[in-house]
N, C-alpha and C positions, 0 to 999 in steps of 0.2 A: 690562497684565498685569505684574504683579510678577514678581521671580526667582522666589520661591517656586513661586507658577503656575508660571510656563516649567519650571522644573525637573520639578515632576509630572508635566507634559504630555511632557517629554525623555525620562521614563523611561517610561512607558505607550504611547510610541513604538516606545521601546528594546526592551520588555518584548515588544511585536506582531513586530517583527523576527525578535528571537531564538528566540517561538515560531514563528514559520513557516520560521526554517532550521532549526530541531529535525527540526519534520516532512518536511520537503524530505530531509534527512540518513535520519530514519527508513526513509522510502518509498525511499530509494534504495540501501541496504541491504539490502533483501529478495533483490532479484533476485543480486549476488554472495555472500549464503549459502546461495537455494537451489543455486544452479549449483557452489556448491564442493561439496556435498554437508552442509554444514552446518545440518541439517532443526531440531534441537533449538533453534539460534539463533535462525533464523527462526521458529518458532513464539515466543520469546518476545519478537518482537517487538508480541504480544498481551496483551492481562491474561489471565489465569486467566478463563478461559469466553467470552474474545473467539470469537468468529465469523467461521469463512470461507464464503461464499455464494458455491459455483462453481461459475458459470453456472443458475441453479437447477437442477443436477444435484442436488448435496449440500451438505450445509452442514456444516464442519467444527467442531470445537471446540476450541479453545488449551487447553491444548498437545497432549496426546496424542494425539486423531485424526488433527492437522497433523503432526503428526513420525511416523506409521503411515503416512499417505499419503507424503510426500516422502519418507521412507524405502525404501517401496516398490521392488520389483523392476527395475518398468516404469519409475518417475521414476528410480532408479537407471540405467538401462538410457540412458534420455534424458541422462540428466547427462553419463553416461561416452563417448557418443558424440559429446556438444557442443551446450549449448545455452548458451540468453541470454535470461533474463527482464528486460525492459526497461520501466523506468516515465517515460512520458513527463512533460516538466515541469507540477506539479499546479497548478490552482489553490487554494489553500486559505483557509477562511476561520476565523478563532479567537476564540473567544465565552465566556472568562476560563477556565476550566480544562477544558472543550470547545472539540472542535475537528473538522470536516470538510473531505475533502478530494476532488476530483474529477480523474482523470487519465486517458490512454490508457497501454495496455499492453499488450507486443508480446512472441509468445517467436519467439524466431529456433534453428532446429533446422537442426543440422548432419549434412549426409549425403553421404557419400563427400568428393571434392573444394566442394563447394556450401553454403551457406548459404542455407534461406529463410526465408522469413515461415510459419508455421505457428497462428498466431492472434494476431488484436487484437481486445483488447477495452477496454470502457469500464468502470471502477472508480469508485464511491466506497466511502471509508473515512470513517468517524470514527474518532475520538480522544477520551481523557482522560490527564489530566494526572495521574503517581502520582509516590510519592516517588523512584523511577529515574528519572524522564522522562516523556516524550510515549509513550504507547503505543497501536496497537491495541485499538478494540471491536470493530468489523463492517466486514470489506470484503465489497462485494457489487462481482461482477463479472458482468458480462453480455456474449457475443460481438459486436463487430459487424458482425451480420448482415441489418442493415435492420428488422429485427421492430420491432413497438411498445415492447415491455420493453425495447431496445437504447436507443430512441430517450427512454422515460419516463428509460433509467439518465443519458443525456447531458443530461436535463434539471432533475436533483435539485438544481442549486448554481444555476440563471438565476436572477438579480436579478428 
């Protein structure tokens, strides 16, 4: 293999890397702007008509639905009493200017002196690549609650 070679190959290594500390950076963002109360930011961590699927409750729509609900009373009401949206380490896979990602994610709610666990669940997200960066299309999250759909969501990235 020539330099030329090795060189290409160094930077389509490079290029794998850097997207998936994009999205690692992306994904772990969300949770300290929803908890600052920073609803608008974190909606634009979507594109324009990105998709939240929570829990097949409802499915939201970037940006304005997302920033109505976070805005909300009650997520208000949660924020100011203490919480913690936590996204556990994703796997991700990047597929040139797509990209999916599969992770747990935990909110930790604060009541009186105590901290608990108040839901985990399984997320995948995709991605595309815009001229800002790596954004949000669809995260779909489902509770882990043993159901089939919990178990179909933790199976969406196997090899």
């Amino acid at each position: 293999m020539g330099v030329e070679e090795r060189l290409e190959a160094l930077e389509k290594r490079l290029q794998a890397a850097e997207d998936e500390l994009a999205i690692v950076r992306l994904l772990n963002s969300y949770g300290p702007m929803i908890d600052s109360g920073e609803s608008e930011s974190a909606a634009h961590l979507w594109i324009e008509g990105g998709t939240y699927d929570v829990g097949g409750y409802h499915t939201l729509v970037s940006p304005d639905q997302m920033v109505t609900v976070w805005s909300s009373a009650d997520m208000q009401a949660m924020i100011n009493a203490g919480s913690a949206h936590l996204t556990a380490s994703p796997q991700v896979k990047v597929k040139g200017d797509t990209a999916e990602a599969l992770a747990y994610a935990f909110v930790m709610l604060k009541e009186g002196d105590r901290w608990y666990l108040w839901r985990a669940s399984v997320n995948h997200w995709t991605f595309v690549r815009t001229t800002e960066g790596w954004r949000i299309k669809e995260r779909y999250n489902r509770a882990l609650d043993g159901s089939d759909e919990s178990h179909a969501a933790l199976r969406r990235m196997l090899p």
